[in-house]
C-alpha positions as CSV (number, residue, x, y, z in Angstrom):
1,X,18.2,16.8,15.5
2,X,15.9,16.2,12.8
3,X,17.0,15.7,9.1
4,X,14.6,16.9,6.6
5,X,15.1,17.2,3.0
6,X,12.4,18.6,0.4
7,X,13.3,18.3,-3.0
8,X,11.1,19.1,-6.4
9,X,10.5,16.5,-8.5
10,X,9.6,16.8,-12.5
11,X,12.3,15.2,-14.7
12,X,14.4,11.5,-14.7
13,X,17.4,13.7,-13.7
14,X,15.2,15.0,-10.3
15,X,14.6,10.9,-10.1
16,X,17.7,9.9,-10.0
17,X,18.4,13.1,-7.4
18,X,16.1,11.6,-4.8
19,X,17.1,8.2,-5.2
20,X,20.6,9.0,-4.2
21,X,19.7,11.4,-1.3
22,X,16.9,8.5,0.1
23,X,20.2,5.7,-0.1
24,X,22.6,8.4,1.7
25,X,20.1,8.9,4.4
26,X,18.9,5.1,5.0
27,X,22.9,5.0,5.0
28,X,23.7,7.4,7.5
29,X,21.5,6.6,10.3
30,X,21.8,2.6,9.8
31,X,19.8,0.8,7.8
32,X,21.7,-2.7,6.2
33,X,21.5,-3.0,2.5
34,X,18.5,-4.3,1.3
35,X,16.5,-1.9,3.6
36,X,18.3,0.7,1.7
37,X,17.7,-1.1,-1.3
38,X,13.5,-1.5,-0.3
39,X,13.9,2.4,0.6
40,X,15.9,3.5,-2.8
41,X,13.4,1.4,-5.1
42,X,10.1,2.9,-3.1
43,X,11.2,6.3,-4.0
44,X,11.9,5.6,-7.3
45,X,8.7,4.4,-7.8
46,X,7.1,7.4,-5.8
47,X,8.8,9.7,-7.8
48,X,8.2,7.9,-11.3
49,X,4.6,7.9,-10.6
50,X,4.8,11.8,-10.0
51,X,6.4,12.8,-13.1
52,X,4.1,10.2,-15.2
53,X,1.2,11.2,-13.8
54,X,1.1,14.4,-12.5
55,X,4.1,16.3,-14.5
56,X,5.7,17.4,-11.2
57,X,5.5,17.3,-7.3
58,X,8.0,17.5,-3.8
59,X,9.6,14.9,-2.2
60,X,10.1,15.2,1.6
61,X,12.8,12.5,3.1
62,X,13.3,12.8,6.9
63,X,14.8,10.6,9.6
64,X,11.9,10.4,12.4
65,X,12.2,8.9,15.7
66,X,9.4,6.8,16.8
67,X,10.0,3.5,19.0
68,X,13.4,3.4,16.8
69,X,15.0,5.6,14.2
70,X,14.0,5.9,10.6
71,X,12.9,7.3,7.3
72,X,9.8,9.2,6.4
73,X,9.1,9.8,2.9
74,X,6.5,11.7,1.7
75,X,5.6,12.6,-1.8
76,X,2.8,15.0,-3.1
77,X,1.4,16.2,-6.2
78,X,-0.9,18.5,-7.7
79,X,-1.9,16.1,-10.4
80,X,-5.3,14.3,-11.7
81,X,-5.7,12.2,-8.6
82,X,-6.0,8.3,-8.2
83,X,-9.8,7.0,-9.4
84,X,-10.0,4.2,-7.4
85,X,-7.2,4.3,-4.4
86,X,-8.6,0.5,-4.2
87,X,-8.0,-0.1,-7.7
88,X,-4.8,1.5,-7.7
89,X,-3.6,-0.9,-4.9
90,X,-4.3,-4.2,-6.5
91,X,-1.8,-6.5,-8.0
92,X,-1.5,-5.6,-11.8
93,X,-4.0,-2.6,-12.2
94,X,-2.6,-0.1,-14.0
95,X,-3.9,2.9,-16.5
96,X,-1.0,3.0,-18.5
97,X,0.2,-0.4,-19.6
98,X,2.7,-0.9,-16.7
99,X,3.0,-3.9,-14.4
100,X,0.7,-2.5,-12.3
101,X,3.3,-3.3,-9.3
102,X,4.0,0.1,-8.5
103,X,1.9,1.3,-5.1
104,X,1.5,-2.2,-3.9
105,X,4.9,-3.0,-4.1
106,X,5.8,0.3,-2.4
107,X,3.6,-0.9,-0.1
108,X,5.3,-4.1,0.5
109,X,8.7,-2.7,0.4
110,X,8.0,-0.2,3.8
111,X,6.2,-0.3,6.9
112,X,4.2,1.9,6.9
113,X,1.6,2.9,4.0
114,X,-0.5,5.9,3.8
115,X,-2.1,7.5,0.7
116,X,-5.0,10.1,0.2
117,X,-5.5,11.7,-3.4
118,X,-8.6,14.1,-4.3
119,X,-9.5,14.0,-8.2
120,X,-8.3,17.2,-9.7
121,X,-6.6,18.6,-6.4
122,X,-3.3,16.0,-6.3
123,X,-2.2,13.1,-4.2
124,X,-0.4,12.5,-1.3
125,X,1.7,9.5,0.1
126,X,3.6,9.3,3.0
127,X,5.7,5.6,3.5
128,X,7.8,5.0,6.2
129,X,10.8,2.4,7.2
130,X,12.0,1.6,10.5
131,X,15.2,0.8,11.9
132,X,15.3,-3.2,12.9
133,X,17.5,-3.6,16.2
């Protein structure tokens, strides 16, 4: 049985909603705590960068099943769309005075990376995290 969860995302308080469902999930089928932690912070950061940048978007958390269980999370927008997905991926790049740690460190924090964004049509990111044995 698959778990899938879709949730609209456009205010701190939606944030903070996704956060919590992401941890419950990573919970429930196993993941130890820093995973959960690693999985809790990259949705955070997913869902930050929606309402920053694009105003609103959905969040989709499942658990998929691969060569071991885990967590798929996909976000996607309607917004502006990334520039330079290059750009956007480096170390301390940032258009609005942040760290610039964001999708790197997203990156760094799962095992799996995808992102595709078209300028005025929205972005999409899909991260994933696998159960270690």
């Amino acid at each position: 049985m698959e778990i899938k969860h879709q949730l609209t995302i456009k205010d701190d308080k939606d944030i903070i909603m996704v956060r919590k469902l992401g941890r419950e999930i990573a919970t429930s089928i196993g993941f130890n705590y820093i995973d959960q932690v690693r999985i809790t912070t990259a949705i955070s950061e997913l869902a930050r960068n929606v309402v920053k940048y694009a105003g609103s978007g959905t969040v989709i958390i499942e658990v998929v099943h691969k060569f071991s269980p885990g967590i798929s999370v996909t976000v996607i927008d309607n917004g502006p769309g990334i520039t330079s997905i290059g750009k956007a991926m480096e170390d301390g790049y940032s258009t609005s005075n942040s760290l610039g740690s964001g999708l790197p460190g997203v990156k760094r924090l799962m095992d799996e990376f995808l992102i595709d964004s078209v300028m005025e049509q929205g972005t999409r990111i899909e991260v994933m995290k696998w159960l270690k044995s």
